[in-house]
N, CA, C and O of each residue as an XYZ file, in Angstrom:
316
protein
N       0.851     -1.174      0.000
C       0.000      0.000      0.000
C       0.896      1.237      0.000
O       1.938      1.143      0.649
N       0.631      2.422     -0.657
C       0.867      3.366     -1.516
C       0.264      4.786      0.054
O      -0.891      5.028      0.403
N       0.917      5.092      0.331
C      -0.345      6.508      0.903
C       0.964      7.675      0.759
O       2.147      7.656      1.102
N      -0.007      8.783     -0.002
C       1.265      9.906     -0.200
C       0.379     11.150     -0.044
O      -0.686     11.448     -0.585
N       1.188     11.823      0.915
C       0.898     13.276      1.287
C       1.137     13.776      0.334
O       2.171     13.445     -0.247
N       0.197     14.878     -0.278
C       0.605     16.027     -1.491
C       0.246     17.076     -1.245
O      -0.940     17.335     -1.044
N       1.263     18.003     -1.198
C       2.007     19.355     -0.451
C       2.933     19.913     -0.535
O       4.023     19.483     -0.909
N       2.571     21.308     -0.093
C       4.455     22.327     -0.280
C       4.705     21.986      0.672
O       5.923     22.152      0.737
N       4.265     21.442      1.859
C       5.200     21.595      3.244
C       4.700     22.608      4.522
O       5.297     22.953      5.542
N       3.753     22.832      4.166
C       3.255     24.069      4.761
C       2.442     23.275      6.453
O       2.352     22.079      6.730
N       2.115     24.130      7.039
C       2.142     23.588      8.391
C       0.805     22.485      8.321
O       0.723     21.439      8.964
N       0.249     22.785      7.790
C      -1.051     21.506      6.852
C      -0.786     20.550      6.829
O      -1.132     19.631      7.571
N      -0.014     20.558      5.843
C       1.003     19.590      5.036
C       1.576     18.379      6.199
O       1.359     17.186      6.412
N       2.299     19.300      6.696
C       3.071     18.329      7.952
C       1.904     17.634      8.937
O       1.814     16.418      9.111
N       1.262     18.370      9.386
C       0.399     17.646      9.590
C      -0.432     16.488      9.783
O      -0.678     15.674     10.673
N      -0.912     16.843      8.078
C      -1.693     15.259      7.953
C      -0.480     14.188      7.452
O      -0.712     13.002      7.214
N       0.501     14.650      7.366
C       1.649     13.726      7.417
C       1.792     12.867      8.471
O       1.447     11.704      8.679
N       2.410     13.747      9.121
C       2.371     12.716     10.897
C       0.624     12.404     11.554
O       0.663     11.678     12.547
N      -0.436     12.723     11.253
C      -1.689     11.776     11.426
C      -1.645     10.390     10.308
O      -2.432      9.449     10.404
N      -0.516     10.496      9.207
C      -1.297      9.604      8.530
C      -0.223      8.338      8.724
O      -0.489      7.178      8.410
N       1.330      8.887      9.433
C       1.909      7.912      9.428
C       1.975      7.487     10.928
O       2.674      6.525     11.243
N       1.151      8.291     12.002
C       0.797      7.518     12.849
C      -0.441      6.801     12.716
O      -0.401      5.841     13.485
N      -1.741      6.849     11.953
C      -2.270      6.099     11.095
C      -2.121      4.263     10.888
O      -2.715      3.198     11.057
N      -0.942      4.840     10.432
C      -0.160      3.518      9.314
C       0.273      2.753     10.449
O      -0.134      1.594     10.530
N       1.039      3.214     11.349
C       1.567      2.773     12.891
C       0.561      2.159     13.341
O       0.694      0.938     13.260
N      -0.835      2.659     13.986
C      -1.408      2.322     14.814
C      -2.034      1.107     14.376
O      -2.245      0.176     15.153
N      -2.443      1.077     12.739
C      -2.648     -0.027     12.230
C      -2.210     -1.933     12.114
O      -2.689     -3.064     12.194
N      -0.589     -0.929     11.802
C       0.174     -2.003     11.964
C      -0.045     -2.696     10.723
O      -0.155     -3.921     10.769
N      -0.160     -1.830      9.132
C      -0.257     -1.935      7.826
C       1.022     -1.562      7.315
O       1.500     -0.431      7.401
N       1.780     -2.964      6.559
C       1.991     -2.480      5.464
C       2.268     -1.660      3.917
O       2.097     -1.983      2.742
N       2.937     -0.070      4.831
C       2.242      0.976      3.786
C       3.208      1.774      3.883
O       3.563      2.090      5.019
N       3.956      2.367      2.641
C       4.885      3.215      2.387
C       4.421      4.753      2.208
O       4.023      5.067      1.087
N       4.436      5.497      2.972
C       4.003      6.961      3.124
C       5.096      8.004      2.764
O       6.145      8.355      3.305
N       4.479      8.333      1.711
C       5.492      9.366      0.571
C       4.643     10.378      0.928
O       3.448     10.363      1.223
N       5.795     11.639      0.824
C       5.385     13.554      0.733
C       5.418     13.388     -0.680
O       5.998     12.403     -1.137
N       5.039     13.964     -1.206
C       5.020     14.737     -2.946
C       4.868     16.129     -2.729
O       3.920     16.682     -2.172
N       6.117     16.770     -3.327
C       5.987     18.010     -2.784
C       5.949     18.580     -4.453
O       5.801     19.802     -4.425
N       6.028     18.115     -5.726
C       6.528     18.319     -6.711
C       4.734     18.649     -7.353
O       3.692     18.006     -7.482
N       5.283     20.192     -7.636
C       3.606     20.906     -7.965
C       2.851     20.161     -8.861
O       1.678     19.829     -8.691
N       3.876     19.789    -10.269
C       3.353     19.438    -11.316
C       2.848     18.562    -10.909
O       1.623     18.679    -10.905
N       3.528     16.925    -10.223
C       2.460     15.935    -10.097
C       1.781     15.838     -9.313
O       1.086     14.850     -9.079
N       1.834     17.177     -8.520
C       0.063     17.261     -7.777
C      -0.903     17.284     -8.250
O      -1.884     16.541     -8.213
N      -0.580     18.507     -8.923
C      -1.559     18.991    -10.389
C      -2.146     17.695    -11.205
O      -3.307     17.567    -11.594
N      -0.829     16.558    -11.408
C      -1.414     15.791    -12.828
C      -2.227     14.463    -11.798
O      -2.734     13.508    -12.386
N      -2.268     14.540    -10.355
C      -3.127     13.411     -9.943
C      -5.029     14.276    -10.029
O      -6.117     13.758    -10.280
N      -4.700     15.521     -9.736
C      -6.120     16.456    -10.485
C      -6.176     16.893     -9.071
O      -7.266     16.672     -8.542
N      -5.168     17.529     -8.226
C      -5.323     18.082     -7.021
C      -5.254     19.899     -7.212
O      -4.346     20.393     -7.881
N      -5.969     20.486     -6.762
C      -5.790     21.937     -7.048
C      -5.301     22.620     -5.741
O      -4.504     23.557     -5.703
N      -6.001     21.904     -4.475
C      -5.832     22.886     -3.189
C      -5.066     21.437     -2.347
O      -5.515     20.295     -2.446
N      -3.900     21.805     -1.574
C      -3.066     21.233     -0.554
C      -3.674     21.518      0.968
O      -3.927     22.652      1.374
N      -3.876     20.239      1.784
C      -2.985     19.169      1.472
C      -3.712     18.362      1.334
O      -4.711     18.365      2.054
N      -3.496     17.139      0.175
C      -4.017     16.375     -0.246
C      -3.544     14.478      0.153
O      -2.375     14.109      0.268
N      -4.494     13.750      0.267
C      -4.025     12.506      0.941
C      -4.254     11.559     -0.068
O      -5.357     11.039      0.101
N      -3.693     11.149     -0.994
C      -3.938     10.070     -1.663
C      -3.555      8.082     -1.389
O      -2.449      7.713     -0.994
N      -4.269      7.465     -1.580
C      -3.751      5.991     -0.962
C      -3.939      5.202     -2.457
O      -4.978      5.325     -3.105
N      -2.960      4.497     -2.849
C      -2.435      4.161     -4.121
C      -2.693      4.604     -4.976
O      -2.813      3.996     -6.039
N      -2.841      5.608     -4.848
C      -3.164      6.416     -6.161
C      -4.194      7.130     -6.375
O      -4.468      7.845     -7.339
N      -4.834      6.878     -5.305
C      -6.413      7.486     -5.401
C      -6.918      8.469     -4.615
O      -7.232      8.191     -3.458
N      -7.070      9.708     -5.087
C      -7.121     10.940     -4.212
C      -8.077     10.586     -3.203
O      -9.065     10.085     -3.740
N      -8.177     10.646     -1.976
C      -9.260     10.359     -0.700
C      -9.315     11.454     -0.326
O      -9.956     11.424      0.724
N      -9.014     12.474     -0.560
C      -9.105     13.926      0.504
C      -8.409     15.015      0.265
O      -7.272     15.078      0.733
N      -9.067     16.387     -0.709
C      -8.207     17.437     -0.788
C      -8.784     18.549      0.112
O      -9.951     18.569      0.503
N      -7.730     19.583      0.435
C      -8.207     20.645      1.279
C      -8.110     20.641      2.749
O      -8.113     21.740      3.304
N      -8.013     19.455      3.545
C      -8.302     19.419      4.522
C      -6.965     18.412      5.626
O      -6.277     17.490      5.187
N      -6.942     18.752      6.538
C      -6.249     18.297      7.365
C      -7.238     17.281      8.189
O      -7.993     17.605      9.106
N      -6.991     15.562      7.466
C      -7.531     14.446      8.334
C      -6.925     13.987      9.880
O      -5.777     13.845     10.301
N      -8.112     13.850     10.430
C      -7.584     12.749     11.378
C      -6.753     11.629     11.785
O      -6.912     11.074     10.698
N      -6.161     10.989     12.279
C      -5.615     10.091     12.407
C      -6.708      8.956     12.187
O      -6.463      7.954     11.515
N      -7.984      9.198     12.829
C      -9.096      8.169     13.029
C      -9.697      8.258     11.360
O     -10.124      7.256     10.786
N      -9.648      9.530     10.761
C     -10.492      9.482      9.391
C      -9.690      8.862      8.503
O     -10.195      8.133      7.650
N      -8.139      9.082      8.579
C      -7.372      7.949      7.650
C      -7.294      6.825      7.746
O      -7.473      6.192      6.705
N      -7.024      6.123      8.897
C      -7.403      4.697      9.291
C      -8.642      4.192      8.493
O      -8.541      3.216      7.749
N      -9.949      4.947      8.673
C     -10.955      4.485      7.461
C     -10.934      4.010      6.040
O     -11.431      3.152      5.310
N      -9.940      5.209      6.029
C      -9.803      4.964      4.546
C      -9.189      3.705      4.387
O      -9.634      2.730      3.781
N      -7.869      3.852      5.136
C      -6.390      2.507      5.265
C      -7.315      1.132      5.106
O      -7.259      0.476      4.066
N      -8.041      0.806      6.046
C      -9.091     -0.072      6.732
C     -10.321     -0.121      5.228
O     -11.188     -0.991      5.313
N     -10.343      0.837      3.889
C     -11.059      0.545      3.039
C     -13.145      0.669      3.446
O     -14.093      0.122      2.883
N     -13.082      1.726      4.748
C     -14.331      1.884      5.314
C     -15.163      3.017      4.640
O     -16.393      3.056      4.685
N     -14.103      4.256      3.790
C     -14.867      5.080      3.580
C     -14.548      4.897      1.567
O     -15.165      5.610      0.777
């Protein structure tokens, strides 16, 4: 499993970073958690506003700073 923060870095950014790789922790999944900080392929996954949470590839959440509990959903395939 794929989960990548997409972001400049901005205090957002970091953020749902560390919710999503304590997330991944609390789970106890299998899952490589990449930043993408690189505009263009933010842009080309069809993200306009940061920070964005994608899990293999599949945008789950732009704009907003998730939970630790709302990513697990996703991780877990609930939402």
């Amino acid at each position: 499993m794929k989960v990548q923060i997409l972001g400049s870095g901005c205090p957002k950014c970091k953020a749902l970073e560390a919710n999503a790789r304590e997330a991944v922790t609390e789970l106890g999944v299998q899952a490589e958690v990449e930043k993408v900080t690189d505009i263009e392929a933010i842009m080309a996954m069809g993200v306009m506003m940061t920070p964005a949470l994608a899990i293999d590839g599949e945008v789950k959440s732009v704009g907003r700073v998730l939970t630790k509990d709302q990513i697990s959903g996703f991780l877990k395939g609930e939402k």
